[in-house]
N, C-alpha and C positions, 0 to 999 in steps of 0.2 A: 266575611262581612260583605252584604251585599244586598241593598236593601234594594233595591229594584229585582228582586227577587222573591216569590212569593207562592203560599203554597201551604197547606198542612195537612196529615191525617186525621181526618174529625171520626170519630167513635160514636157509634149510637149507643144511648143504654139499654137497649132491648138486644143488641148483639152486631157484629158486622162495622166497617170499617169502610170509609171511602177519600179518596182525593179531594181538597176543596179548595180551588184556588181562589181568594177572594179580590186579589188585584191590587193589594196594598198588605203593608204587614202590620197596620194599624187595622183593616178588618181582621185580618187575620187572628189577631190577639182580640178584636170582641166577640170571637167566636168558642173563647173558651170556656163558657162556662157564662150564666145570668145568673137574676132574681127569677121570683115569683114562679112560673111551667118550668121557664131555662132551669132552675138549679141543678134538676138530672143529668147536665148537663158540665155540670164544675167540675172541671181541671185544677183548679188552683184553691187545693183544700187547704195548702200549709206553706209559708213564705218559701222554706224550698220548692216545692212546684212551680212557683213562678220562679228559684234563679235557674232552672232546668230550661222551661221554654223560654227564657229569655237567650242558654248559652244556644240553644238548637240553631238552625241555619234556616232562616239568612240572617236574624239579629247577629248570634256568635258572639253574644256578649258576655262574658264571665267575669262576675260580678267579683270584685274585691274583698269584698267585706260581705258576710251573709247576709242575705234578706231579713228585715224585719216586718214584725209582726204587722206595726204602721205601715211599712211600705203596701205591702200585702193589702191593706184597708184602702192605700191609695191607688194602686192598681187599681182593686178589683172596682170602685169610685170611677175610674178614666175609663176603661172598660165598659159601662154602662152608659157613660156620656156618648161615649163613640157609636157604641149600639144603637141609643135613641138620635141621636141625630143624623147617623144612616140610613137609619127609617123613615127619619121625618122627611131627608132629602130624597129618598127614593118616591115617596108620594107625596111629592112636591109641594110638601105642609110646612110651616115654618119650624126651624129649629128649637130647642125649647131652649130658654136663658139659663135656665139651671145648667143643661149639658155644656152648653158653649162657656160657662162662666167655670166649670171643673175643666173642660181644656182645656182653656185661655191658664189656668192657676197650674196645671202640671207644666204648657209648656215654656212659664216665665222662668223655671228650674233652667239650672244648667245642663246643655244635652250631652248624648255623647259625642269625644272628639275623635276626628279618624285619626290614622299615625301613619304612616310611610313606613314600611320595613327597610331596614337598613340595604337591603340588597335590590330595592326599588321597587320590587316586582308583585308586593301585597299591601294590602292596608290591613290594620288590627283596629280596635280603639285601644285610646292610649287611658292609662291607668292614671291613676284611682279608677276603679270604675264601678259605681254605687244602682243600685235599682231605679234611685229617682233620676239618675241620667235617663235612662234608657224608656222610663214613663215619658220625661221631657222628651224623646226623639217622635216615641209615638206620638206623641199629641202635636208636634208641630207637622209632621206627616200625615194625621188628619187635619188641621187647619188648611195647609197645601191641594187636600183634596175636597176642600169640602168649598174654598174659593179658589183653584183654579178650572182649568179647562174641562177636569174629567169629573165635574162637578154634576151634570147633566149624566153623567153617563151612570152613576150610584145606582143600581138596582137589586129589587126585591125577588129572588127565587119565584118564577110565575106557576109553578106548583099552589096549590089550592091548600096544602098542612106544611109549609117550609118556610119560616121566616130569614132564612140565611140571604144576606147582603155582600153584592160584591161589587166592582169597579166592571162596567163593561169595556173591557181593551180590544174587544175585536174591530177589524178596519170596519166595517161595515154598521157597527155600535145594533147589535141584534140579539145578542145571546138572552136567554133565557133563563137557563137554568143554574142552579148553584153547582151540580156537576154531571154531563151525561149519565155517566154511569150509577147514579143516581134517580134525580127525581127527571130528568129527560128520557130513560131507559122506561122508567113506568107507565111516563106520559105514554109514549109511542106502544107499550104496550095494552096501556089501557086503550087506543083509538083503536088499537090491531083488533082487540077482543069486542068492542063496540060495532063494528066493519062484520065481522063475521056473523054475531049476532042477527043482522040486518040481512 
């Protein structure tokens, strides 16, 4: 359990697999899947698929009680919120009320609680522990980031076909890309083969 940790393997549906740290595990989860182009892109076909990336690391959350269908609706709901209002803040547009009004409502739920392991030296979350905890975690994690300081820093993959958003952590606040070995690999490839050209 470690939520300043962050990170997941994103899948393209044309084939290939890459690293994509988004800086937060509130982007992280709106990267699993949209509406409308996004859907090729859904991870989260069946309320077990989300209590899977819920249990993965850093959440590590295993849910008590199976996921429901509803939760699933609520989810994939927050998710959407978070997407659009990372966008909005990444091109410094206003948030839209509908998204802010779907995280404000997951994260009035109760979240999850951490636990101290009896031998000091872990934390777990402590049980019961139901999906809409761990909605309510994310959404108060993107509220955190969307008013505090790394609010400014929210940016849009500067690839020209990439809409993936992530939190820029570097000291310098420069990054670019959603992941070198990605659409940073192609840029510099595509300049190399421009250059030559020339």
């Amino acid at each position: 359990m470690r939520l300043g940790a962050t990170g997941r393997r994103l899948n393209d549906p044309k084939g290939g697999s890459f690293w994509f740290d988004a800086g937060a595990v509130c982007l992280d989860f709106a990267h699993t899947g949209g509406e409308g182009i996004y859907a090729v892109f859904e991870s989260l076909h069946e309320p077990a698929d989300l209590g899977e990336w819920l249990a993965a690391p850093p959440l590590s959350v295993v849910v008590t009680s199976p996921v429901s269908v509803r939760e699933l609706s609520r989810a994939k709901a927050l998710r959407q919120a978070i997407w659009e209002t990372a966008h909005a803040r990444a091109a410094d547009r206003p948030l839209p009320t509908a998204a802010i009004d779907t995280i404000n409502r997951a994260a009035a739920e109760p979240p999850l609680l951490p636990k101290l392991t009896a031998d000091g030296t872990a934390a777990r979350w402590a049980p019961p522990i139901r999906a809409g905890q761990a909605l309510s975690t994310l959404a108060r994690e993107m509220i955190d980031l969307l008013s505090g300081p790394l609010a400014t820093r929210i940016r849009e993959c500067a690839s020209d076909n990439c809409p993936l958003v992530f939190v820029d952590t570097s000291r310098p606040g420069s990054r670019r890309w959603c992941a070198m070995e990605r659409c940073g690999n192609r840029h510099k490839l595509r300049t190399h083969r421009a250059r030559q050209t020339t």
